[in-house]
Steps between C-alpha positions, in 0.01 A plus 500: 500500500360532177503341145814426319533661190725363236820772431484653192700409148657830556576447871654153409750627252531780696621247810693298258694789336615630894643138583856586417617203691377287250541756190892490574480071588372492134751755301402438138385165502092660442644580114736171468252326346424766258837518373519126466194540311629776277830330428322170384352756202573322188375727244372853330134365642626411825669905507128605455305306719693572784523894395092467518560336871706792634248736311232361711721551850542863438820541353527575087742302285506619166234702500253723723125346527209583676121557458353810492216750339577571122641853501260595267189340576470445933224283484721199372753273646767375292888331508738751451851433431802784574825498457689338790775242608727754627606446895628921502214796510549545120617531182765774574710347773590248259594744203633853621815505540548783803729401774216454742331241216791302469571469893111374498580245222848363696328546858152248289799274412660422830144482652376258274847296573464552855127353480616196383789472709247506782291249337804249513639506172938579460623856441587448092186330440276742664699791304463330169087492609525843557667613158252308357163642638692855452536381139129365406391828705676759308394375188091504618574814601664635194155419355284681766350832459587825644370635786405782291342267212318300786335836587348496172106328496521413134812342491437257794163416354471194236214293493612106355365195545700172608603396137612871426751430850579129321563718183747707707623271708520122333729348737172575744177346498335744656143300575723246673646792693184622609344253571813382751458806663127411559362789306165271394266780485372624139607752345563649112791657508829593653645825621875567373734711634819450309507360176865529456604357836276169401761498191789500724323274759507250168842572414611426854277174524697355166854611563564466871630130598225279726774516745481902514133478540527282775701719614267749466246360633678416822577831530119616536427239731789598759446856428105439593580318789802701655333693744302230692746224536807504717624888655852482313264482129252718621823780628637432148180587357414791726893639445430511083108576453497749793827632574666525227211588262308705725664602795378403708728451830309247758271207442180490668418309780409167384135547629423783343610335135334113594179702554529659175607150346201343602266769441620529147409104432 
């Protein structure tokens, strides 16, 4: 009795996010093709490029990136790069060594085993993934600041350009990483976080094996994905991020958290 009005982007993925029929039909083929894609990497360029794609989705191999006002001058934009790459809160759960950081480290472990387990891959190969990621991750965050140091303005502050990142950073071009994650716009300069964990971001680009970034790299992508495919990843992912790091003891209705998913794209 009236006209028809088209739903809404948010309403459609909304609609599509409540069909669990169809969610749980599909288990993890919606990231298949991604992993095909990241095992068929063939080199150090190939790491990078795909690192920019996953930037772009949300999630932050490597490093943390975003756009925002320059700290200390709000009328201007610019790229500002943070450290990052770490799947834990911070720096400290990978370093202290109090019982209640080492059960966090083992409990990270089996999660990130169990992830892949659930993604179909064989008990000792998804364990080896897992010591791996644990192993790239503890040395990115050896090289992270502080909570303490990240409270400090003046530390966190350094204002480069792209060939002063290239200068930090050779084994990444960093105008081919920008421009992969479509930041086009013009702009002078750069805002740094961390210079040191850039270093170690290098380091970790020339020693670790392609294979270990792939490994990597498939890591971020199931860890992205985990808690909209299939409800065995997404009680894996809920048990680890929510339970076991926060305490949290119930998961929320699944309409309360698909409304907040699609609000939030």
């Amino acid at each position: 009795t009236g006209a028809y009005t088209m739903p809404s982007t948010a309403s459609r993925r909304y609609s599509r996010a409540m069909d669990t029929a169809k969610i749980e039909s599909l288990g993890t083929t919606p990231i298949k093709g991604e992993m095909e894609n990241i095992e068929k990497i063939a080199d150090t360029k190939g790491v990078l490029s795909y690192t920019a794609k996953l930037q772009m989705w949300g999630a932050n191999p490597m490093f943390g990136f975003y756009a925002g006002q320059d700290p200390k001058n709000s009328e201007v934009v610019v790229p500002q790069i943070y450290q990052g790459g770490l799947s834990l809160p911070d720096r400290d759960y990978y370093l202290k060594n109090d019982d209640h950081s080492k059960q966090i480290r083992e409990e990270f472990v089996k999660h990130v085993s169990k992830m892949f387990e659930l993604y179909g891959l064989d008990a000792a190969t998804s364990k080896k993934y897992a010591d791996v990621v644990m192993g790239i991750e503890t040395k990115l965050a050896s090289a992270s600041m502080t909570r303490t140091e990240l409270r400090d303005p003046f530390k966190t502050y350094n204002k480069v350009t792209v060939a002063d990142l290239d200068a930090i950073t050779p084994s990444i071009k960093w105008a081919d990483m920008m421009d992969q994650m479509a930041v086009h716009g013009k702009y002078d300069y750069l805002v740094l976080g961390q210079p040191d964990f850039l270093k170690e971001l290098e380091n970790q680009v020339k020693s670790n094996s392609l294979d270990n970034w792939k490994i990597y790299l498939k890591w971020n992508l199931l860890n992205l994905a985990g808690n909209v495919l299939n409800n065995d990843l997404v009680m894996e992912d809920f048990y680890f991020n929510n339970q076991v790091l926060n305490g949290q003891k119930e998961i929320q209705p699944r309409w309360k958290r698909m409304t907040s998913l699609s609000d939030g794209l």
